[in-house]
C-alpha positions, 0 to 999 in steps of 0.5 A: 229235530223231529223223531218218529214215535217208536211206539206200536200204540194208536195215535191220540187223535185216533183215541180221541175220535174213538172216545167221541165216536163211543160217547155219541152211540152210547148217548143216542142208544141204550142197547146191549149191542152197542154197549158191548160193541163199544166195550170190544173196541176199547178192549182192543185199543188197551190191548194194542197198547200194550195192557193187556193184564188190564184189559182182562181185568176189565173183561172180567168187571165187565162181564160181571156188570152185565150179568148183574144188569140183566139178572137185576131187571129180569128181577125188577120186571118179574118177581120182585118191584122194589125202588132199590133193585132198579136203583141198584140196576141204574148204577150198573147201567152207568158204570156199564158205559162208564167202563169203556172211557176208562180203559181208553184213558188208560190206554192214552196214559200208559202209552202216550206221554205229554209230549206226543199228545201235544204234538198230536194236538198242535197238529189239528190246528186246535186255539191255544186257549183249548190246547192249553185247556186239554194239555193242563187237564191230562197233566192233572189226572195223575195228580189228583190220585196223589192229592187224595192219598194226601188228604186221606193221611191228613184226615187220619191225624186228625183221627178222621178214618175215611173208610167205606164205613164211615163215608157211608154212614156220614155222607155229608161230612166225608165230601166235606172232608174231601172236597174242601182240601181237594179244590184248595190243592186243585188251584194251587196244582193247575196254576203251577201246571199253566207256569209250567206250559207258559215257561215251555212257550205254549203260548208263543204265536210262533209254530213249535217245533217237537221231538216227536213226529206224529203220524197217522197211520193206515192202523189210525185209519183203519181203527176210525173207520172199523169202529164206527161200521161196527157202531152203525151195524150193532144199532141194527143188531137185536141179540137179547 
């Protein structure tokens, strides 16, 4: 029997537009106006699910990269020419539009669960190769956080401190350190994820069916159509 999700939160596909939607602008325009108007749309999403001390976090590390960005090329193009200045303005610019993608996952993570998110996708009549894909790489996520605090502890009896310090002063050997065990427990992690979907018959040909009743609704709607006017209009805007 299938149940309607309780849950005030965007639906997944809806999320998943947005993301798509976000990442186009943002490839296709490097301005201010459209870089912020995608960080208040995720900054709205995070908030409708119900993250809100998150969502002001993000508002803070966010003005705070915007101000660096403009104080950093104002520098560059008045005062002070220096390679490492726009290094440093170049990792800014891509934590800027990295910032927005984030508090969508978070948003996904904190408000859906893998169930809803199958079922939002089965509706789009996606191949089970892709659906397979997806479902395995969002079941991963979290395990990656667990799989590095693993490694680190491992590290640390082998009297391997990986600190900021030491990661900074031997680049090579830390991603050594880290990649090497973090590709290793990748495999045997994704293929107990695939055994798990096969055993839950994902791959059956037949229609499955879900405890959760995915819907979208007018918010849905609105929050694909809104987003994208919103886009479109800050490509026109020129407010610095």
């Amino acid at each position: 029997m299938e149940v309607l999700s309780k849950r005030k939160a965007l639906d997944f596909r809806t999320i998943l537009f947005l993301n798509i939607a976000l990442m186009t602008f943002l490839i296709v325009s490097g301005k201010h106006e459209v870089l912020i108007t995608s960080f208040s749309i995720s900054f709205i999403v995070l908030i409708i699910s119900g993250e809100g001390k998150s969502a002001v976090k993000f508002l803070g590390f966010f003005a705070i990269l915007l101000f660096l960005h403009v104080a950093l090329l104002k520098l560059y193009m008045t005062v002070f020419h220096s390679p490492i200045i726009l290094f440093l303005e170049m990792i800014i610019f891509l934590l800027q539009r990295i910032c927005p993608f984030f508090m969508l996952g978070i948003a996904i993570r904190r408000s859906k669960n893998l169930g809803e998110i199958t079922a939002s996708l089965e509706r789009m009549k996606l191949h089970k190769g892709i659906l397979l894909s997806i479902i395995v790489m969002i079941r991963y996520l979290p395990a990656i956080k667990e799989d590095f605090s693993v490694i680190v502890e491992a590290m640390k009896l082998k009297d391997i401190n990986l600190s900021f310090r030491y990661v900074f002063l031997h680049p090579v050997n830390s991603i050594g350190y880290i990649m090497v065990p973090m590709l290793f427990r990748s495999l045997k992690t994704t293929e107990e994820l695939s055994c798990a979907a096969l055993v839950k018959g994902y791959d059956c040909g037949e229609k499955r069916t879900s405890y959760f009743n995915v819907k979208l609704t007018r918010r849905d709607m609105v929050f694909m159509a809104v987003p994208v006017c919103a886009l479109i209009l800050s490509l026109k805007l020129s407010i610095f």
